[in-house]
N, C-alpha and C positions, 0 to 999 in steps of 0.2 A: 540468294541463299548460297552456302558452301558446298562444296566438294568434299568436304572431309570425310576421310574414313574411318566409318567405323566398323576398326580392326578387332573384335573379340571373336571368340570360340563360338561353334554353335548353340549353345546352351544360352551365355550370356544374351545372343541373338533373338534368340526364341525367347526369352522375358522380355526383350523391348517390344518385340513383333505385339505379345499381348497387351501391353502396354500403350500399341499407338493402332488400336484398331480404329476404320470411319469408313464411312457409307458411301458409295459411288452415288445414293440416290439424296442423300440431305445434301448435295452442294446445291445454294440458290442457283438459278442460270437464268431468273426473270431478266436482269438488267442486258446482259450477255444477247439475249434472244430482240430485245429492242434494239441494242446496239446493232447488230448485224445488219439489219431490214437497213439503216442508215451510213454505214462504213464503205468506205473509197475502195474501188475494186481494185487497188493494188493490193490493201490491209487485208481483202478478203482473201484475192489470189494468195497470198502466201501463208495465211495462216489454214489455208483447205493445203494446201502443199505440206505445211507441219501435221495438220491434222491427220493427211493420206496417208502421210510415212509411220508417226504412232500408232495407226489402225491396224495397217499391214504390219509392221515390228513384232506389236499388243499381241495379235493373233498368231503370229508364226512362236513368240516364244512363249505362249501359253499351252499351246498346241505340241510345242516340239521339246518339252522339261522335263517328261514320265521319265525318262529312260534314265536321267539324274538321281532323283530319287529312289530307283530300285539298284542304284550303285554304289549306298550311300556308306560307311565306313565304320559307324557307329549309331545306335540307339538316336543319340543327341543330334546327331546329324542329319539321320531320316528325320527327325521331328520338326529340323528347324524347315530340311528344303523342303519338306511340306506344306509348310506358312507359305513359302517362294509363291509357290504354283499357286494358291490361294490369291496372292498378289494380283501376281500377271492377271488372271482372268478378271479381279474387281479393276484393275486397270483398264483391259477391254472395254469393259462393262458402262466405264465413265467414261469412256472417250464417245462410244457408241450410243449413249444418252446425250452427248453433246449434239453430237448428230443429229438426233431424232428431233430435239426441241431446240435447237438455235438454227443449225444450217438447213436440214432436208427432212423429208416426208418421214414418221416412221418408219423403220422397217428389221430385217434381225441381222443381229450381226453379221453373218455371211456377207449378206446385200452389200451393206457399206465397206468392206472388205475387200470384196469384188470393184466396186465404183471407185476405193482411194488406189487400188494398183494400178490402174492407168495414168496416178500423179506420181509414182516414183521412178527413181532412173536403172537401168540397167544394173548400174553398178551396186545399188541398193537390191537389186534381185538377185545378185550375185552373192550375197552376203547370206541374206533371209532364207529365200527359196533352194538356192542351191548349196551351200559352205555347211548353213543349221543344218538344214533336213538333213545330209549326207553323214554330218559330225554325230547328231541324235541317233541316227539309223547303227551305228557303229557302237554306241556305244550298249542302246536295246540290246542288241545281238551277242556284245559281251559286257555283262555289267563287272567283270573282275579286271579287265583290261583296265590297266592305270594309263597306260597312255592314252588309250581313249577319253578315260574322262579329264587327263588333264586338257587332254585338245580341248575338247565339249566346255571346257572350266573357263579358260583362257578367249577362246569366242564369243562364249557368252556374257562372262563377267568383265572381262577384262577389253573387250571390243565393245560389244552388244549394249551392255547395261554400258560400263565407262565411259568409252573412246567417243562413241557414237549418242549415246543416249544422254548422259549429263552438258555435251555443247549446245547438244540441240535445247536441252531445258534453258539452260544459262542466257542464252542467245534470244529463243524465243519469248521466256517470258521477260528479259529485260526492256524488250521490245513493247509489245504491250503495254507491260506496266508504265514506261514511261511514256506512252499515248493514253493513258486510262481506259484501254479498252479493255472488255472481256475480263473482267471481276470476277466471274464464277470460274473461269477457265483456268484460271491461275491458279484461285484458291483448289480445283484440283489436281492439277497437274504438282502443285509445290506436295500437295501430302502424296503422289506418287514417287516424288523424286525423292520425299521421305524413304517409302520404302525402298526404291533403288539403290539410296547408300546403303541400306543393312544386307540390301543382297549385294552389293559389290565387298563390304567387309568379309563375307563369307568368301568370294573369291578371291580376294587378295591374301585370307589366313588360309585359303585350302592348298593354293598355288606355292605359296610363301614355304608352310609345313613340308610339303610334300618334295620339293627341291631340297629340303634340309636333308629329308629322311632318305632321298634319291636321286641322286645330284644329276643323273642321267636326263630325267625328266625336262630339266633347262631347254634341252636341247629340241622338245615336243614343244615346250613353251614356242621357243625361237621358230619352229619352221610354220606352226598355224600364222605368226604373224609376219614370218616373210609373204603367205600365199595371201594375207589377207590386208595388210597394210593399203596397197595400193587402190582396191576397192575402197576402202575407208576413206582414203582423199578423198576420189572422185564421188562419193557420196557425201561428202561436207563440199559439197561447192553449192552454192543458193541455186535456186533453179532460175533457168530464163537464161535473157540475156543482160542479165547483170543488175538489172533493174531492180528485185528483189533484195539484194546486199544494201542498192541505195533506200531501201523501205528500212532495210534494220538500219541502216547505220557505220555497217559494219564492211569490213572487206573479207576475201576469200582467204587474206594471210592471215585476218585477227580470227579466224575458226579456225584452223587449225593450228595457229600459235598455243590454243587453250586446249584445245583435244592433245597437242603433243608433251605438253606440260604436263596434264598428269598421266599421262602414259606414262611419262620416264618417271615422276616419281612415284606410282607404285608399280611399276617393273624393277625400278633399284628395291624398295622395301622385300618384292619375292625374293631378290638374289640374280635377277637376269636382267644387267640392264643396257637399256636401248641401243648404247652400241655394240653389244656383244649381239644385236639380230641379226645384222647386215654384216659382221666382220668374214 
């Protein structure tokens, strides 16, 4: 599937949102939950490694988006990041029934929450645990601060959901799919990645606008992602010892060839691009 963005207003956003609602609970996962009982524990290792990392993501940015919404700039705006948060949590929701009935025992979200963050790396808790919570907390505290929420804008959307969250789709389910594993898995994950591009449009028109109106802001842009770049590597490298890359296919240059590709094109579309971080 693509990366495209779709760049409209919140309003426009919020028609397609009503437009592409679907149920974390109608995805089939019979074939899914057969498959598993019989899959090569490399296949399994790595996708419990993709799985850990969208559980802990899932949760911290469902968890960590109120203070978004009560910043929000317009009528239309609060309505659409409304839908957002709506998302995230039915995204949880589906990752955490994947859980239950393909991989492991019942149990509530928290539980598997708790059990996927002993599969992510440092660098990944660097991002989630410590960069969110601290950007979210700032912005709580002042929801008028525009530098705050462009920081909050630019991490989430433009790293979080982007950088991080559309290589991992691209990567993981081409995988898969060209092993024909995990049929249900995909078909959810591809209508999450649905809603990811409508909340990345909102971040790249909110980012984009706000740089017009404030030219100063570029420069909040640029330094979130001087602090957080290097994190972003080190959490796109496969995990292991290499061995996983050879399960995809793929090498550590071809993920972040594609993570750096559309960074820079929709950093050039805001107005701040990619070499203007680092100069």
């Amino acid at each position: 599937m693509s990366d495209e963005i779709q760049l409209n207003d919140p309003q426009t956003l919020y028609r397609r949102w009503e437009d592409s609602q679907w149920s974390p609970f109608s995805v089939d996962l019979t074939k899914d939950a057969k498959q598993w009982r019989h899959m090569e524990d490399a296949d399994r290792g790595l996708i419990l490694f993709v799985l850990s990392s969208l559980m802990v993501a899932e949760e911290r940015i469902t968890t960590k988006f109120s203070g978004l919404v009560g910043a929000y700039g317009s009528e239309e705006e609060a309505t659409f990041l409304s839908t957002q948060q709506v998302d995230e949590a039915r995204h949880m929701q589906f990752y955490a029934r994947f859980q239950d009935e393909v991989i492991a025992e019942p149990s509530t979200v928290g539980a598997h929450v708790e059990r996927a963050r002993d599969q992510v790396s440092d660098a990944f808790r660097a991002i989630f645990d410590i960069a969110l919570v601290e950007s979210h907390a700032r912005l709580v505290a002042n929801p008028s601060d525009l530098a705050a929420k462009v920081g909050f804008v630019t991490l989430y959307h433009l790293i979080l959901e982007s950088t991080l969250g559309l290589t991992t789709f691209k990567f993981a389910t081409d995988y898969v799919t060209r092993e024909g594993l995990l049929p249900g898995f995909v078909e959810g994950y591809s209508k999450i990645h649905h809603d990811e591009t409508r909340h990345i449009g909102y971040g790249v028109w909110f980012l984009r606008e706000t740089v017009k109106a404030h030219p100063e802001q570029a420069d909040t842009v640029r330094q979130t992602m001087r602090e957080l770049l290097p994190h972003v590597a080190e959490s796109l490298k496969p995990p292991g010892d290499g061995a996983a890359a050879n399960v995809l296919g793929v090498t550590e240059d071809d993920l972040r060839g594609f993570a750096l590709d559309g960074l820079t094109r929709r950093l050039k579309i805001i107005g701040v691009p990619l070499e203007t971080v680092f100069a």
